[in-house]
N, C-alpha and C positions, 0 to 999 in steps of 0.2 A: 518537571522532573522526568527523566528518561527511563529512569531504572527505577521498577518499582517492588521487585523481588529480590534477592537471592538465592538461588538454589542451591544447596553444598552437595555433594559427596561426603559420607562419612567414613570410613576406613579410609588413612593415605592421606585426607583431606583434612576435614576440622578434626580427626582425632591420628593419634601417634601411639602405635603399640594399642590398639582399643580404647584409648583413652581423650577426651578432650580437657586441655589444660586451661588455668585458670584465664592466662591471658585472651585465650580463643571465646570463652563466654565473655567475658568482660567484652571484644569486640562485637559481640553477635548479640549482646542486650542496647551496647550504642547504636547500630545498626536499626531494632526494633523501634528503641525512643525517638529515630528518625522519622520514623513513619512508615518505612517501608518494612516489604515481610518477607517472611523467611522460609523455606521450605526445603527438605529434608528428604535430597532423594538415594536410595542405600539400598544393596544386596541383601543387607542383614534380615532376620525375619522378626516379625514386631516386639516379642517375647523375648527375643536375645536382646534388640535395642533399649526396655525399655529398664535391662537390668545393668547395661553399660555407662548411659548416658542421663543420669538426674534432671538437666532441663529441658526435657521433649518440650516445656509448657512454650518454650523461646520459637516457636515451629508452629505457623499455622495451618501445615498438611506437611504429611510423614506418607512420602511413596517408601514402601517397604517392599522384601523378595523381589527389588528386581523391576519393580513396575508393574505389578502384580495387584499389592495391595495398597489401598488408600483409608490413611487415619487421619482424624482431625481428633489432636490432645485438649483443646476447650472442649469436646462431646464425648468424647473416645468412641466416636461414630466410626466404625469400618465397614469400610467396599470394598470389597472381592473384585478386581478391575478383569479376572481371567479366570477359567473352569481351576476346580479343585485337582488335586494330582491324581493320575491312575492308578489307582489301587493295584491294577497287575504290573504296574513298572514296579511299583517300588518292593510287590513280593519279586520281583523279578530279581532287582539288585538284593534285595536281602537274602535270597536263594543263591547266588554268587557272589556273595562276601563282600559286597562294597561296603567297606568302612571308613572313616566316621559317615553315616547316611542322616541328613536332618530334612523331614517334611515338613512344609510348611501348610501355610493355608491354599496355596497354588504352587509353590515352587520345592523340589526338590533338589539337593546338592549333597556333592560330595568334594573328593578335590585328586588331582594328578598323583598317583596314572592312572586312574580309573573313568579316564574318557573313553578309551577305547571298548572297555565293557560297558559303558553306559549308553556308547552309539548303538553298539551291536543289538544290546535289549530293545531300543525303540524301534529299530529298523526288524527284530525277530516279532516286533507283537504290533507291527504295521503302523504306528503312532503318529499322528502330526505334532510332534514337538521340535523344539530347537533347544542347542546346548550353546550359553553362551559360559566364557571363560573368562578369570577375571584375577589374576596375580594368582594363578595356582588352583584357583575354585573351580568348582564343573557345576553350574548349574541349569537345570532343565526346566523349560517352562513353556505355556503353550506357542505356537509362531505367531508371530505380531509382534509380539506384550515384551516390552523390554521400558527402560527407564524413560526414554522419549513419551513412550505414550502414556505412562503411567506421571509423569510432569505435565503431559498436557492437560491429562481430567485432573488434576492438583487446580493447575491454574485458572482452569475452564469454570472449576466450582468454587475461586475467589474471585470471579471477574475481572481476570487478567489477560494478557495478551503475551506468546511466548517474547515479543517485538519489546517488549517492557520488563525482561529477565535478566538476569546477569546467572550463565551455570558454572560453577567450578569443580574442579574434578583429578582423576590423578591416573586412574586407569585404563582398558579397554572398555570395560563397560559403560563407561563414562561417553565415549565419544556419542553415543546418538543422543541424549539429552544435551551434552553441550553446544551440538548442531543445532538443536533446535531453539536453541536460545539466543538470543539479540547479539548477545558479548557471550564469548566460552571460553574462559579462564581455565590456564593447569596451573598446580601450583609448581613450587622447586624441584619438587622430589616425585615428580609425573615420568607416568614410561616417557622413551622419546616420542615414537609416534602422535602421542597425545599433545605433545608439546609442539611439532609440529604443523599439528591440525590448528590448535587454539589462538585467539585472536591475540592474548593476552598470557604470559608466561610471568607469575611473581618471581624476587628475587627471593625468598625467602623460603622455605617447606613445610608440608602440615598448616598445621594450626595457624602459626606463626604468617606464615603464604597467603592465609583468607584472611587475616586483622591486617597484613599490607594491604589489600585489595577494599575492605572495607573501610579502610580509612583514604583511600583515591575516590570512594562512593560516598562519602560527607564531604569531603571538599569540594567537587567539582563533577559529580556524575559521573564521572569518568570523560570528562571532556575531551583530555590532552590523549585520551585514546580512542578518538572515534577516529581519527585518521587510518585507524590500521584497521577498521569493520568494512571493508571496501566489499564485502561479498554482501552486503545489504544494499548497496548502492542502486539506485535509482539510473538505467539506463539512457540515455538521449537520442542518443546517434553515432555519429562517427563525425572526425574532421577532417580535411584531407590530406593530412600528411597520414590518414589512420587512426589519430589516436581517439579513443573511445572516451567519448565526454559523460558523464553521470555528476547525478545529485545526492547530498549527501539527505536520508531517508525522514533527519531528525531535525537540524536545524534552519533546513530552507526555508527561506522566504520568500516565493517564484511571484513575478510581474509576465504572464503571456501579454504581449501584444501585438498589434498588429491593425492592417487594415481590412474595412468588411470586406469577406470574402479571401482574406488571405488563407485563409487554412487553422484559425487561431483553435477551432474546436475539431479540428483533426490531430492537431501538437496537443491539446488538453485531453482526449480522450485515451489516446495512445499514451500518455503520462498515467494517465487512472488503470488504466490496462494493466503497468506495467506496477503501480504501488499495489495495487491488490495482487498482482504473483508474487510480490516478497514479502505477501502476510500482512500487508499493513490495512486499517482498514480507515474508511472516507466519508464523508458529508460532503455534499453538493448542494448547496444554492442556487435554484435554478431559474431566474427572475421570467425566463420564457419557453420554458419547455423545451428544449434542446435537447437534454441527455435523459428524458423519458425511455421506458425499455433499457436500460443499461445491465446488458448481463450482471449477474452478481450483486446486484444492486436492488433495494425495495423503492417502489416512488410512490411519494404523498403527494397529496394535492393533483388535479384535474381542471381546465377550465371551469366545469363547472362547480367545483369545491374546491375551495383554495384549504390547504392542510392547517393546521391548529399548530401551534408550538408545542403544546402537551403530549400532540400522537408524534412529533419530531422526536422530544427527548424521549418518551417509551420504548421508540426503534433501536436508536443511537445505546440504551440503558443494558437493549439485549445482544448489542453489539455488533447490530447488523448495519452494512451499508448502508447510508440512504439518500436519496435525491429528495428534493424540497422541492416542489413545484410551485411555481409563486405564481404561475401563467393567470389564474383563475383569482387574484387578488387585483384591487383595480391598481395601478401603477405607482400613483402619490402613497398607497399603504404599505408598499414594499420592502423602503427604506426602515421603516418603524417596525416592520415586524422582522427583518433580518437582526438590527439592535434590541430587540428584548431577546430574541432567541441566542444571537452569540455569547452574552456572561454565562447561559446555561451550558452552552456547550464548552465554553470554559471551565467552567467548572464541576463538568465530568471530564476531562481532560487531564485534569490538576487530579481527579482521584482517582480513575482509570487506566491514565494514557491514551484514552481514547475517543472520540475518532483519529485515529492517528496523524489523515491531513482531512484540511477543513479546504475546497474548493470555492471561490466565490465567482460567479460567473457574472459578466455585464458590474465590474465592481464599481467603476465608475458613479453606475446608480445606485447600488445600496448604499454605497462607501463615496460620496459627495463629496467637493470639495469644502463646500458650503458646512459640513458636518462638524460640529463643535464635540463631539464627548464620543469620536473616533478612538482618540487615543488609550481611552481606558476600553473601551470594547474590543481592542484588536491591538495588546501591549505588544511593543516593539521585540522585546527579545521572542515571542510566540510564532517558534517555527511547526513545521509542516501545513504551512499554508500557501496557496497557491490563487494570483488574482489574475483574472482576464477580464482584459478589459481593447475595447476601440481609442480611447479616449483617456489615456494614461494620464494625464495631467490635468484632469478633473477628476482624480482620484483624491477623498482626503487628506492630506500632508503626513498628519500621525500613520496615515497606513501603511504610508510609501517608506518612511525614515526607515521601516526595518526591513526594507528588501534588499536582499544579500546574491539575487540570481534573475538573469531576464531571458525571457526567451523573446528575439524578434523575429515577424516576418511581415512582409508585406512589401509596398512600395518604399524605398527609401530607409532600410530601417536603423542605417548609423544616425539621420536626423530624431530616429524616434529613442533612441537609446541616448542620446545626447541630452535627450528633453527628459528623460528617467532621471538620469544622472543628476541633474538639476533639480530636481524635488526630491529624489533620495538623498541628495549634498553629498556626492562625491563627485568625483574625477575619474569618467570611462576613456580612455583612449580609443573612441570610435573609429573606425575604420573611416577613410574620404576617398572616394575617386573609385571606389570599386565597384565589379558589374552589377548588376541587379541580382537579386537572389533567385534559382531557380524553384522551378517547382519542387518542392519536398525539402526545401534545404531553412535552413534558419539560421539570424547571429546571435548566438549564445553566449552570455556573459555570467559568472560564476567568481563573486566575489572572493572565496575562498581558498583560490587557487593564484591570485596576483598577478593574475594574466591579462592578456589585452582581450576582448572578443573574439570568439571562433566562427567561421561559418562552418555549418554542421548540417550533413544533412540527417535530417531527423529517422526514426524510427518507426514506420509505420503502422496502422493502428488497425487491429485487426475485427475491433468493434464497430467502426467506423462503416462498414459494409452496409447496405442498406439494402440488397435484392429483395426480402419477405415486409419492406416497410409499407402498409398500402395504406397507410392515411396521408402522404403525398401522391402515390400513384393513384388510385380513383378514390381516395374521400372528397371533404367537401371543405377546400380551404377559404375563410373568411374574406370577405370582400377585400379586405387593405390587404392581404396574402397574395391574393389570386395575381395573375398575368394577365395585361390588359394587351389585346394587339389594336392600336389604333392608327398605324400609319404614317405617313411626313405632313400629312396636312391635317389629321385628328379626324378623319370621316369614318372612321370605324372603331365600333365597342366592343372589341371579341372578348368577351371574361373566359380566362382557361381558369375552372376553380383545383385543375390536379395536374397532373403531369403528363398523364392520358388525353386529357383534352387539349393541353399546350398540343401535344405531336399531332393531333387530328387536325388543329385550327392549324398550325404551322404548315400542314400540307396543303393547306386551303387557300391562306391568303397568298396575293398576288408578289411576285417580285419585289416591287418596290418596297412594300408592310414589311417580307422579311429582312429585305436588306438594311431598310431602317433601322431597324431595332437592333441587327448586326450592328453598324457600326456603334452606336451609341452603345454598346455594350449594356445593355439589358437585358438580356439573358444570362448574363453570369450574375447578373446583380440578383436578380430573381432567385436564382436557385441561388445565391448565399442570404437573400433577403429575408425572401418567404418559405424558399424550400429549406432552408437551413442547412446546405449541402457546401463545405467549401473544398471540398474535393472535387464535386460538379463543376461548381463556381470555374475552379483554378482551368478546368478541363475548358470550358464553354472559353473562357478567354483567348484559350491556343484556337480557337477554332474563330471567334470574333477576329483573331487578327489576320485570317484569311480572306477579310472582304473583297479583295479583289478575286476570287475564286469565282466560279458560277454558282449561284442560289442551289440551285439542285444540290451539288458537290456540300457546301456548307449544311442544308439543310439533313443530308445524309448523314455526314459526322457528328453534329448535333444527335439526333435520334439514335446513334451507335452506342455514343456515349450516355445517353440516357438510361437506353436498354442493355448495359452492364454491369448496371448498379441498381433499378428496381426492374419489379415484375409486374408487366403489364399486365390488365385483364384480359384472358383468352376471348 
């Protein structure tokens, strides 16, 4: 389920003339028995609402004044979300006649034409306040604090996510909570501007407006309008005619693939980049330490302590990102501990929304082909999930039927979308005869859209940088890591164990050693291997295919390109 709240507006919205009709609860208790909840954000101040509206109880947070104050009717618990009003504004207005004047517990109001005396008093007694306006109302409150933010400590303190809201509304004041909500519904009888803004416009008004809406919310989530959420959209790239390719944020089922060293965790990290800017939040499966350090992100597990399932779900519980590091478990246990952890995170998923997507890196191996009880661990319809993998067709069968979207790069990659196509059982019309993909570019395929593949060049990822990374530049990388210079005839054991030592050995050994390993392209393979760089990787290849260059010249470019993406020791 996508939508796990509703938010209403109360004046203009569920109520008409101050009142809400029969019809409108009857919607908004079927809503409840759904499962999902309901929250109540309103200018009114609590005292007025609670003498208007008989079922606060249908409401499990009541933003009140504005986004000011926060009620829970199961405790009748109130927070104060902003300072109380200033005692010398409001003698100030009642010294000049501002009438009807109602003080709340933070917010002051009155209504047109008495904005322009109410500016003058803030600005005469030096105040950091703001006057927001609202169908005629003039209310004063501190700056910040308006309905957004007071929606978001609502939701913060039911462990929701704005990404998992639906807000409706009818006003000006309306617009900044409905921004910040997933979907932002006006109903019929909405200023225009608001209608405007909104993803979604009922045909109906009032009351009437939010039981259309919540009855598009029990049948189908609002499926048939997620086409129109396009400012959620998940960015890619660009294609070359220009047009701008994205994902949709909720139902994708992404297959990265590619070959080592293609770039596959330069296109995955620049994706993660870009779902955590639109709020959404992620799990990472990390079967080898790759997206260790991840801005934004907490990481479990360490070679030397592989993470617990238990401290997974406590991170995941507090809603924070988090990377799995599986580096530090032996290999054969991987598989089994990815499968006991996924129904868990399924199933805060199912009551949260959350982690929003679920990353699986190297899925190939957690996700086998060979894996019999895939299918129930990773149900088909379960999007926001995202697989990379080398080796796509040893992926398990149940994982692949529900992938809806491919990103390819590498060598070849119409034959590898072909071979997709084939275990996911449909029909791609891959591209044949075309050139190689350049560097940065990828064929993007996008079920959902009935189109043939795009080349696209991707969007790059600004995580992706490595200058400050010193456990490749002088740590201590593992024997099967490390870079061996041994030559055409094997008469030499150079172990480079970092990146500092490669450049030291590399200016050392003689011609032939470097040119060797030149051609053979061993050094892009390295740094996508061991160094885990496929940015390096893609770099070192344009410069392997200058073998015919002088060794010096190569060996030049090489180290350039080294030393603009980490930091050597001085």
């Amino acid at each position: 389920m996508r939508y796990l709240a509703l938010c209403c507006d109360y004046d203009g919205t569920i109520a008409h003339n101050g009142a809400v009709d029969d019809g409108t609860i009857g919607a908004l208790e079927r809503l409840v028995a759904s499962g999902r909840r309901l929250v109540l954000v309103t200018g009114r101040e609590l005292d007025d609402l609670q003498r208007v509206l008989p079922r606060l109880d249908l409401f499990e947070r009541i933003v009140a004044e504005n986004g000011a104050l926060l009620y829970t009717p199961a405790t009748r618990e109130e927070r104060l979300l902003a300072d109380p009003p200033s005692p010398a504004l409001v003698q100030a207005l009642q010294e000049r006649a501002v009438t009807p004047l109602s003080v709340g517990r933070c917010i002051v109001a009155t209504w047109e034409p008495h904005d322009p005396t109410v500016l003058r008093a803030i600005r005469d007694l030096g105040l950091e306040l703001q006057v927001i306006f609202n169908k005629g109302a003039v209310m004063v409150l501190p700056s910040g604090v308006n309905k957004a933010t007071g929606l978001a400590a609502a939701l913060d303190s039911m462990d929701l996510s704005p990404r998992n809201a639906v807000g409706v509304g009818d006003a000006e004041n309306d617009h900044a909570f409905l921004t910040l909500c997933e979907c932002a519904v006006a109903v019929a009888n909405a200023l225009p501007a608001l209608k405007e803004a909104a993803d979604v416009v009922t045909e109906a008004d009032h009351g009437a407006g939010v039981a259309e809406l919540i009855n598009e919310m029990l049948q189908d989530d609002l499926a048939l309008r997620a086409p129109r959420l396009a400012r959620h959209r998940i960015a890619l790239g660009t294609a070359a005619d220009g047009q701008a390719v994205s994902l949709d944020p909720h139902a994708t089922r992404l297959l990265i693939a590619g070959t080592s060293g293609s770039g596959k965790s330069t296109v995955a990290k620049g994706l993660i980049e870009r779902i955590s800017e639109r709020g959404y939040s992620f799990c990472i499966v990390d079967p080898e330490g790759d997206y260790e350090n991840l801005p934004g992100a907490v990481t479990l597990g360490t070679p030397e302590r592989p993470p617990s399932a238990d401290e997974a779900m406590q991170l995941l519980e507090k809603r924070e990102n988090a990377v799995v590091n599986l580096v530090g478990l032996p290999l054969d246990d991987r598989p089994a501990f990815f499968l006991a952890l996924l129904p868990r995170i399924n199933a805060l998923r199912a009551r949260t929304g959350q982690p929003h997507w679920l990353i699986v890196d190297e899925a190939h191996h957690l996700l086998p082909a060979t894996l019999q009880s895939a299918e129930h661990a990773l149900p088909e319809r379960l999007g926001g999930v995202a697989m990379i993998s080398v080796h796509p067709d040893s992926i398990a069968p149940p994982a692949l039927r529900g992938v809806n979207a491919a990103i390819v790069i590498g060598n070849d990659p119409g034959q590898t979308l072909s071979q997709i196509a084939a275990h996911v059982g449909i029909a791609i019309d891959a591209p044949a005869g075309e050139p190689p993909l350049e560097a940065g570019e990828a064929l993007v395929w996008v079920r959902a859209e009935v189109a043939p593949p795009l080349r696209v060049r991707t969007l790059p990822s600004r995580i992706e940088h490595r200058r400050h990374n010193r456990k490749y530049a002088e740590g201590e990388l593992p024997p099967d890591r490390s870079f061996y210079f041994r030559g055409p005839e094997e008469k030499l054991n150079l172990r480079a164990r970092n990146l500092f030592m490669f450049l030291q050995l590399a200016e050392g050994v003689d011609d032939n050693t470097w040119q060797h390993h030149l051609r053979r392209g061993d050094y892009s393979r390295w740094f996508a291997e061991g160094i885990k760089d496929e940015s390096l990787s893609l770099e070192a290849r344009r410069i392997e295919a200058l073998q015919d260059e002088q060794p010096q010249r190569t060996r030049a470019l090489m180290r350039e390109a080294i030393e603009r993406e980490y930091t050597m020791p001085a």
